[in-house]
C-alpha positions as CSV (number, residue, x, y, z in Angstrom):
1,X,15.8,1.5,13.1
2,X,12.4,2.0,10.8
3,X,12.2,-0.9,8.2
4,X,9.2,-1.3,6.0
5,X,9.8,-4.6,3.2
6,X,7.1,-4.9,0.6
7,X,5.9,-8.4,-0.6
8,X,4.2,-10.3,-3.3
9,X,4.4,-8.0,-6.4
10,X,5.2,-9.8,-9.4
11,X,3.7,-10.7,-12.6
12,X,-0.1,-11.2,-13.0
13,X,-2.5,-11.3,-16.0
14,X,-5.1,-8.7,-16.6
15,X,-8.0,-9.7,-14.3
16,X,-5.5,-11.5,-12.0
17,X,-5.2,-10.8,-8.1
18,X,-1.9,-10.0,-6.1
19,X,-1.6,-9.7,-2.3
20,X,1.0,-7.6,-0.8
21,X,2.5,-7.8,2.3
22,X,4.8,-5.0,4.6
23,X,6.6,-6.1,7.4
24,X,7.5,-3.6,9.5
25,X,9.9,-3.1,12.7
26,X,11.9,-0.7,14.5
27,X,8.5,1.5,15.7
28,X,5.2,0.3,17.5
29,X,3.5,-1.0,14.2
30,X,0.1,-0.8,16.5
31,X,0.1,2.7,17.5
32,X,0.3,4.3,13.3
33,X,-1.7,4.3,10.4
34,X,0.0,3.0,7.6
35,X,-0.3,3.3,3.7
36,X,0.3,2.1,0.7
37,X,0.9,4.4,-2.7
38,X,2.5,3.3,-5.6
39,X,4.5,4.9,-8.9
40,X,5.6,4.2,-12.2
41,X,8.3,6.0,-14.0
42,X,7.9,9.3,-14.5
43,X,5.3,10.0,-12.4
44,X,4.7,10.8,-8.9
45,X,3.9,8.6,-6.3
46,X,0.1,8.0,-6.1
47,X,-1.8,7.2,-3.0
48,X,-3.5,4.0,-2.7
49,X,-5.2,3.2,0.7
50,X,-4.6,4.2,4.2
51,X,-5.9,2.1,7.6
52,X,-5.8,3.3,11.0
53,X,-4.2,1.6,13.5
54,X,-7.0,-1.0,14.8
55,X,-8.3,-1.5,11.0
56,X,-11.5,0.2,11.8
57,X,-11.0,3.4,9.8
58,X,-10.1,2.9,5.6
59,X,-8.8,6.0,3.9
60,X,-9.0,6.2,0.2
61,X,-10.1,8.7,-2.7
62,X,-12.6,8.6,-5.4
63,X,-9.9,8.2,-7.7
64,X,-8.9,4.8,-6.9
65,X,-12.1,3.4,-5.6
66,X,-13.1,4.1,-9.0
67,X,-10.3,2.6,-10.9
68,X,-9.5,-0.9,-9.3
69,X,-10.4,-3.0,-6.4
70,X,-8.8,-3.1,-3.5
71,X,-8.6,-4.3,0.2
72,X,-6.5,-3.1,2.9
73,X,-5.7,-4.9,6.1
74,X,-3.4,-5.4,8.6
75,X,-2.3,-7.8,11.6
76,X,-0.8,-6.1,14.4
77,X,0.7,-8.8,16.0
78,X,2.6,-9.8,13.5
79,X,3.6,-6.3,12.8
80,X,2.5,-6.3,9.0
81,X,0.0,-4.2,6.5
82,X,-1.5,-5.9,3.4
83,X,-3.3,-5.0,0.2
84,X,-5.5,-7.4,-1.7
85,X,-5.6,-5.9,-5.2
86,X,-8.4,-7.8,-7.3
87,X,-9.3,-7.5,-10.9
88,X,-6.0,-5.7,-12.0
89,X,-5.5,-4.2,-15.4
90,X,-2.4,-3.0,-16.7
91,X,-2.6,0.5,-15.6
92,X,-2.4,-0.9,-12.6
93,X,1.3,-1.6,-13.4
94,X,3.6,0.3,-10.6
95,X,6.1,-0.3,-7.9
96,X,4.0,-0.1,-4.7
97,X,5.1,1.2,-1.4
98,X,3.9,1.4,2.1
99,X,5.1,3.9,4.7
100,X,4.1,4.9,8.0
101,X,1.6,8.0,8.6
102,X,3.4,10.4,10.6
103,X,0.2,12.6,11.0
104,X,-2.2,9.7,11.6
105,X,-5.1,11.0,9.6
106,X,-5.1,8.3,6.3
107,X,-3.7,11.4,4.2
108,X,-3.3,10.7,0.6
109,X,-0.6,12.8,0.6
110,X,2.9,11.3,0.3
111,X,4.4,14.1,2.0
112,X,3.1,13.4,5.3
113,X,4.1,9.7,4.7
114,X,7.8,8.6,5.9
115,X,10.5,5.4,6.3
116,X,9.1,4.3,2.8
117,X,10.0,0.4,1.7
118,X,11.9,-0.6,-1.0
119,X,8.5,-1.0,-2.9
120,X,7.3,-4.0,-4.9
121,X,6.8,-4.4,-8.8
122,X,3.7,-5.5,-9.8
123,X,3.4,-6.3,-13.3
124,X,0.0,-6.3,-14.6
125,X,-0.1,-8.1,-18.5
126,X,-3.1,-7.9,-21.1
């Protein structure tokens, strides 16, 4: 079946960098974009970054380009998506997921996102 594990949340100081992993099996990782969102408590879950399925197309809103710096990548043989988050700052504080795009298209929305992780806590301290 599906399985998507998030890695390397934890806790980082304000200014600090994190790099998460998602390994992925039970589907042809090469063939889908994948994404990563993320949530806090509360809230609803927030879309991050989206890459297409060689890494030549990046999907991602004003929104967060604005707000903190980020880099999405992936390696499709070994089946896994990353996110280098840089300069973090406490909003940045969320569980962080990634899932497979069903439609393809690096939508933001997490509707059209499915067989979501477990998600990863990143911790972001001032």
């Amino acid at each position: 079946q599906v399985q998507l594990v998030e890695s390397g949340g934890g806790l980082v100081q304000a200014g600090g960098s994190l790099r998460l992993s998602c390994a992925a099996s039970g589907f042809t990782f090469r063939r889908y974009t994948m994404g990563w969102f993320r949530q806090v408590p509360g809230k609803e879950r927030e879309f991050v970054a989206a890459i297409n399925w060689s890494g030549g197309s990046i999907y991602s809103t004003d929104s967060v380009k604005g707000r903190f710096t980020i880099t999405i990548s992936r390696a499709n043989a070994k089946n896994t998506l990353y996110l280098q988050m840089n300069s973090l700052k406490p909003e940045d504080t969320a569980v962080y997921y990634c899932a497979v795009d069903l439609q393809r298209s690096g939508s933001p929305l997490a509707a059209h996102y499915a067989y979501w992780g477990q998600g990863t806590q990143v911790t972001v301290s001032s």
